[in-house]
N, C-alpha and C positions, 0 to 999 in steps of 0.2 A: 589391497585397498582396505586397510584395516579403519574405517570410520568411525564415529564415537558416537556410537546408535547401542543408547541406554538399554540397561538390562529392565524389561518393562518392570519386573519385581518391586527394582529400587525406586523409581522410579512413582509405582505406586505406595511404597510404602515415604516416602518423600512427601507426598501430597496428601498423605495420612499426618503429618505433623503438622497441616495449617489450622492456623486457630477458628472456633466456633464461630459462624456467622450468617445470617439463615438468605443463604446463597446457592446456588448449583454449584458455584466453584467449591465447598466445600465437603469435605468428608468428616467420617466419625475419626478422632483416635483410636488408636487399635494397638495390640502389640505386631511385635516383627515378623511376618510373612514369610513363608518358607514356596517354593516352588510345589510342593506338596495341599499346601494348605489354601493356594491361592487358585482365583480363578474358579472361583465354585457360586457366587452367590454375587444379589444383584449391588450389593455395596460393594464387592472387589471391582465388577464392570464400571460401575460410576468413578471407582477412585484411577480405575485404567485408561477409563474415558480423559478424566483429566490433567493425567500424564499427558494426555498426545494434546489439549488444549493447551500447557504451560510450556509447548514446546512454540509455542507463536509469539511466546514475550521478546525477542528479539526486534519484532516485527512495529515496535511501541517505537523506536526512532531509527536503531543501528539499519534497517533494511527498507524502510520509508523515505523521512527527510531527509537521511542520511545521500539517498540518491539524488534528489535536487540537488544536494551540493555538488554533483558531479557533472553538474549544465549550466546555459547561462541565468538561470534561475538564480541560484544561490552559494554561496562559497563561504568555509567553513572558517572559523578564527584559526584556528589551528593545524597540526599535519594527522592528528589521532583516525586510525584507524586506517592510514592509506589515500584519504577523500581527495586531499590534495594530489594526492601522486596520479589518481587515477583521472580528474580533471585536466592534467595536465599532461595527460597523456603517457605517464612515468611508469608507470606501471608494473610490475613485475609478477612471476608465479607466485611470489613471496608475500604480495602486500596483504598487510592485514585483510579488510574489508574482504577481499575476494577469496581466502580462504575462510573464515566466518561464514560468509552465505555458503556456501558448501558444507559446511560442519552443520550449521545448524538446517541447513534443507534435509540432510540426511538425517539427522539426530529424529526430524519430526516425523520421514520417513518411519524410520525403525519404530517409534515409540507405533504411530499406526500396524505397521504390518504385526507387529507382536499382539495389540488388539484386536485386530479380526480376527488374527490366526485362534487366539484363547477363548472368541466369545462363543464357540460350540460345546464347551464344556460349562458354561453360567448356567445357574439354575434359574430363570428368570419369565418375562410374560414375552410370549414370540414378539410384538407390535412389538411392544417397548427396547428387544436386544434389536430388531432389527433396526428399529429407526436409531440408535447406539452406533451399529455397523456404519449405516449412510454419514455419519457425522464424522465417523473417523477416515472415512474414504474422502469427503469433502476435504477435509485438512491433509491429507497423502496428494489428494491434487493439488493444493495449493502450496504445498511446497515443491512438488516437482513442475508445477509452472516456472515457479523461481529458478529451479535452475536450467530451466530450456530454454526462459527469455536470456538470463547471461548467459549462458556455457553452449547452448545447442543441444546435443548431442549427451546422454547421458546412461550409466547402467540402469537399467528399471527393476527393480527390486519391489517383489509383492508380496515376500513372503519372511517372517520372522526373521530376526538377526541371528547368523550363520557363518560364525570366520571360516567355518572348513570349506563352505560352496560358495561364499560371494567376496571373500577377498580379492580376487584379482579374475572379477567378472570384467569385460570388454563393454566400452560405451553402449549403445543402443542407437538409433538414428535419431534425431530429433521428431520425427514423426510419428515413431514405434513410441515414444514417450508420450506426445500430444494423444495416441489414440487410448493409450491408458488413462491418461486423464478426464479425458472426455465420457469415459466407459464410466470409470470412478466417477464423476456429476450424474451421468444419469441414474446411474443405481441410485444415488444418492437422492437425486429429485422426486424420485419414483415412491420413497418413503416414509422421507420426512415431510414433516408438518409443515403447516403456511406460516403458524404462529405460534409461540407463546405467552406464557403470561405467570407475574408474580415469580415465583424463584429460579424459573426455570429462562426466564430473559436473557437472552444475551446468548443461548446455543443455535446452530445452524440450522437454518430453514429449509423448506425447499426454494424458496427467493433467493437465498443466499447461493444454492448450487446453482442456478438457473443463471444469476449474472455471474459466477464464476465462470460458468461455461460460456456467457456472451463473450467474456473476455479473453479466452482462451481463444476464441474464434476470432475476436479482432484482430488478434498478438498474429492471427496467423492465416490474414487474409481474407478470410472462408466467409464474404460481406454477406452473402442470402442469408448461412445456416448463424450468422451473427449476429444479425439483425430480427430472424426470429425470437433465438434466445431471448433476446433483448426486452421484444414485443409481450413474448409470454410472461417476463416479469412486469412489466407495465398491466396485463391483464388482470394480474393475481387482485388488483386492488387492495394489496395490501401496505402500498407505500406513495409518499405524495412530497413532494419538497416541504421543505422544515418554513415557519413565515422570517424566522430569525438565520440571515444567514453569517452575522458574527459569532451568532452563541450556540448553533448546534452540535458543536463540541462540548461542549460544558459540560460541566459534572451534573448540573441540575437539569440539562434536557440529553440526562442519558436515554437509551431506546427511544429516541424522538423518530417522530412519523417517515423521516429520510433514511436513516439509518437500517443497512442490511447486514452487515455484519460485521463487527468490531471486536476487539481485544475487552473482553472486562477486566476492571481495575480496582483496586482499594486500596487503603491505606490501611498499614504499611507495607503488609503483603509485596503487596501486585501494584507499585503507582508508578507516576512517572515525573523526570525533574524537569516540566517546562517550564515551571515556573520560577527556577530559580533564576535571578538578574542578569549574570553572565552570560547564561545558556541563553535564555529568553529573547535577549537583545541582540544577540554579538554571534554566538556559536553557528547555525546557518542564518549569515548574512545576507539579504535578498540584494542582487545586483538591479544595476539601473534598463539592464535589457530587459532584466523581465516588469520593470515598473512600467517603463516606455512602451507595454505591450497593451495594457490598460489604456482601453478607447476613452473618448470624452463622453460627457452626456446626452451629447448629440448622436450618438452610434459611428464618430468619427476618429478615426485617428489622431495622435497629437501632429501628426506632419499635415494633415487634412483638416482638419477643423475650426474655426474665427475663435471655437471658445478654449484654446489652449495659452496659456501663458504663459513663457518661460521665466517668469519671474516668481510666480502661486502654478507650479509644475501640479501637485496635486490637487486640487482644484477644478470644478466642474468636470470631473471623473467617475470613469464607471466606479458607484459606491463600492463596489467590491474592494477595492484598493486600501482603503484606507481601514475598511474591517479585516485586512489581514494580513496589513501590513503596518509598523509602524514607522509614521517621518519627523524629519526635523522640522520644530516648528506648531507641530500638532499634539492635543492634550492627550496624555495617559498617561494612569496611575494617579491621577489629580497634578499633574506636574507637564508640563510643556517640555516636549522632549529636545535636548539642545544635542551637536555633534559627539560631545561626550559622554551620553548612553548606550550611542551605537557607533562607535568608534572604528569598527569597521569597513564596512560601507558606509553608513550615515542613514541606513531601513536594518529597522529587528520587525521579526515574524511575530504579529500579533494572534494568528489562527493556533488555535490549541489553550491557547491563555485563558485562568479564572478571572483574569483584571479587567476594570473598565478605565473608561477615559478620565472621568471626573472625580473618581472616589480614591482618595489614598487610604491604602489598609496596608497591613505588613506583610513584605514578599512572606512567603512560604518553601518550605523545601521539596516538598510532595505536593503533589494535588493527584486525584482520583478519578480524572475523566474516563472516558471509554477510548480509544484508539480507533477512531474509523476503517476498516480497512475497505471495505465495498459500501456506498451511499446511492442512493436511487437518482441522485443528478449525473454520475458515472454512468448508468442504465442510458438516461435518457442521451447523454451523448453518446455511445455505442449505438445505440439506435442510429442517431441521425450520421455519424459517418459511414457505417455500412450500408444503411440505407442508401446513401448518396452514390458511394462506390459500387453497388450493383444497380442502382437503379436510377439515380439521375438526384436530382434537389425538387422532389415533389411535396404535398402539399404535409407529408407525415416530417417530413426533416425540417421542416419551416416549424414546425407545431413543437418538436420536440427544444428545439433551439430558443424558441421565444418562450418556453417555461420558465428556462432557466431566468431568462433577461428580464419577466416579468412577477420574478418573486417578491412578493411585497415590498421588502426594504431596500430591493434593487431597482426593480422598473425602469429599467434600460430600452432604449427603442428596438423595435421590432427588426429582426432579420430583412434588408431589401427584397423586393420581392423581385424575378426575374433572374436570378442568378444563374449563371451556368454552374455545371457539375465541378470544375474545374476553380470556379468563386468560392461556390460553397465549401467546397473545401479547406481554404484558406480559412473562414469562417468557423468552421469547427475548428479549427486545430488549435486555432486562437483561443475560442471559448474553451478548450478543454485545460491550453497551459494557464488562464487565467481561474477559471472554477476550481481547478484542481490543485494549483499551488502549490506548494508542500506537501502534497500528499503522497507521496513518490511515486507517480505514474510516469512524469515529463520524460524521466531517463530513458523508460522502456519504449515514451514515444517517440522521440527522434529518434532511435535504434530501428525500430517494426519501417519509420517512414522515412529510414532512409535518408535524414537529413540532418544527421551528426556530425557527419563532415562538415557542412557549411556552418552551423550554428553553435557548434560546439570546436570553433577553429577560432582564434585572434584573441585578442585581449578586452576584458571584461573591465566596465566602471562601476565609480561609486556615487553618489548623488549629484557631486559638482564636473562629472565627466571625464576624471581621472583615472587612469588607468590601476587597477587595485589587483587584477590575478590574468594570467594566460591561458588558454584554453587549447588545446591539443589534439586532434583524432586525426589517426592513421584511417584512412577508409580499408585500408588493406589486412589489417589489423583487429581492429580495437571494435567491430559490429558483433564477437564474439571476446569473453573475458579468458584468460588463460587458467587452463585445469590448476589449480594450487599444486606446489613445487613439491610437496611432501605426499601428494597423493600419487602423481606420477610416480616415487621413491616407492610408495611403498605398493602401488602396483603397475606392475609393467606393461602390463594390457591396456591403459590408459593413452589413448593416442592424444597428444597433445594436439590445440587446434592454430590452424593457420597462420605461421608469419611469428608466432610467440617461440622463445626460445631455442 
């Protein structure tokens, strides 16, 4: 299992060539590093640190949006990278995508384990390497959550890269992997900080390990110890819903009040193409299932409520809808969007975008947002389904649910009250595919609940109700992704999982 888990050296000497910018992401120039010279001083730790940080750029669309397209959320224009194959149930050891997360889950792997392993030799201030250490163990968890939500079962690796002893290590159980993770957050919570400030923006908190680990605990049942996590981020007081919930992406409300822990970005460096017209529009295309998900005004359904029209479909709708979605019919970019902007379905993804509705300025090729990857409206609904699942729909899962509904520019009516455990359920699960949108959680939640088979089977429309793509899940199958074809090749140890190949 010979993986491509970077020699940290290069690695940092790679991240030694980014240009001057008074950022954490950046380093000093330097000449070329030798295995001798390196790993002594507190600029080699920082430039080592953010080797295992540039190992999450992937994480900017191919391993986020990229998974909505794999549900009835959204579907992608083209076959790039697998999306299609794997929506439609096509699958192979072979397909891109699913080799990719593998590569790159390990790649982040390695770059951490070579960090910790080297930080006993930095000459540096104790607080300061250890809270270093916590940050690259946050990031080891986070990729190896990645690959125990697809794959299960995986080798766990925690110590430096070693073709002589880990090439053809035997999987691990999926749970011997979940207790490394969990182990890696808490060390991790235990030493970093709640916050910071000015250059140092945008590195891992303790909020940040704390709702990693809610989320690891949701992915895996565990509703008490999930819900606390949860709870103890909500304590920290250090995060509160954004009042804007079209623009809390944006470049201009980067580290806004919601935000726990993101991808930093610049240009040219480090940006990302949402903005360009093709992508923006067209590339994941939001389907009409997930539009039809979006309640009315009234807290009703469109099959339930007087104020739905099928003639102004979007229309006395939850606002959410139309800040992050764009329809035919409706202004943006100063221009009334007609079927041929978004030719696909006839919805392009408005969330992540610099543009507004009324002002035409000229597309762009880059823009410089931040990449959300954890937001404290995540929290607050981890909260209110574990909550529910161990404890029933009391008065904290009502409280958590109506934040959401009651953020300014939404102000959606409040959760019914009296709901069974059993309702409420329904309710969250609704609020979290609608909150969370694009953000690629959806895939890993119909997988954890179990309901990929039904919702992720039959064929999918476009605005006028037409059938535009097929959807596919073997239940027997496809609730686990198959080990990529060339690692099985290159180690034998590698049991392949259930029903694949």
């Amino acid at each position: 299992m010979r993986h491509k888990i970077y020699n940290m050296i290069c690695v940092a000497a790679a991240c030694m060539c980014l240009a001057a910018c008074d950022s954490w992401l950046d380093v000093d120039p330097s000449d070329q590093y030798s295995t001798d010279t390196f790993w002594k001083t507190k600029e080699h730790a920082h430039a080592g640190l953010m080797g295992c940080y540039n190992a999450l750029m992937p994480w900017r669309s191919l391993h986020t949006m990229e998974f909505d397209m794999l549900t009835a959320n959204a579907m992608p224009y083209n076959e790039a990278n697998g999306t299609q194959a794997i929506g439609k149930g096509e699958h192979l050891s072979t397909t891109a995508l699913i080799g990719s997360l593998w590569k790159n889950c390990y790649t982040g792997i390695g770059r951490a384990n070579t960090f910790i392993a080297n930080m006993p030799t930095v000459e540096m201030e104790e607080k300061a390497k250890n809270e270093m250490i916590g940050e690259a163990k946050f990031l080891r968890a986070f990729f190896y959550l990645n690959m125990v939500d697809k794959f299960g079962g995986a080798p766990l690796i925690t110590e430096a890269p070693n073709a002589d002893t880990q090439a053809e290590l035997p999987r691990n159980s999926k749970e011997e992997v979940v207790d490394q993770i969990l182990k890696d957050l808490d060390e991790a919570a235990a030493v970093l900080p709640k916050s910071y400030s000015g250059s140092d923006l945008g590195r891992v908190t303790k909020g940040a390990a704390l709702a990693l680990k809610a989320r690891v605990l949701l992915y895996n049942s565990r509703w008490v110890e999930a819900a606390k996590a949860a709870k103890e981020v909500m304590d920290l007081g250090e995060y509160k819903l954004f009042d804007d919930y079209r623009h809390f992406f944006s470049e201009a409300n980067k580290h806004n009040c919601e935000v726990i822990f993101n991808i930093e970005t610049r240009i040219p460096e480090f940006s990302t193409n949402y903005d360009q017209d093709i992508w923006r529009l067209n590339r994941p295309a939001p389907l009409k299932e997930l539009v039809d998900t979006y309640l009315c005004i009234d807290g009703k359904t469109i099959e339930e409520s007087p104020l739905y029209n099928p003639a102004q479909p979007y229309e006395n709708r939850d606002p959410r809808l139309l800040k992050s979605i764009v329809c035919i019919g409706y202004p943006y970019l100063g221009m009334t969007i007609t079927k041929e902007n978004v030719a696909t379905t006839g919805f392009g993804v408005k969330k992540y975008t610099s543009y507004e509705d009324d002002v035409t300025i000229p597309l762009v090729e880059r823009s410089a947002f931040n990449f959300i990857l954890i937001r404290y409206a995540e929290v607050l609904l981890t909260y209110a389904e574990a909550q529910n699942e161990a404890n029933g729909p009391d008065q904290s899962v009502y409280d958590a649910i109506n934040q959401l509904r009651k953020r300014p520019d939404i102000n959606m009516p409040e959760v019914p009250k009296g709901l069974t455990k059993d309702q409420m359920r329904e309710v969250i699960r609704r609020e979290r595919r609608i909150e969370l949108a694009f953000e690629g959680l959806y895939y890993s939640d119909i997988l954890r609940w179990k309901t990929a088979e039904k919702e992720n089977n039959g064929m999918m429309h476009n605005y006028e109700g037409i059938e535009v793509v097929k959807r596919s899940f073997n239940p027997k199958r496809d609730y686990l992704w198959p080990i990529p074809y060339n690692q099985t090749v290159l180690n034998p140890n590698l049991e392949q999982n259930p029903n694949w190949d």
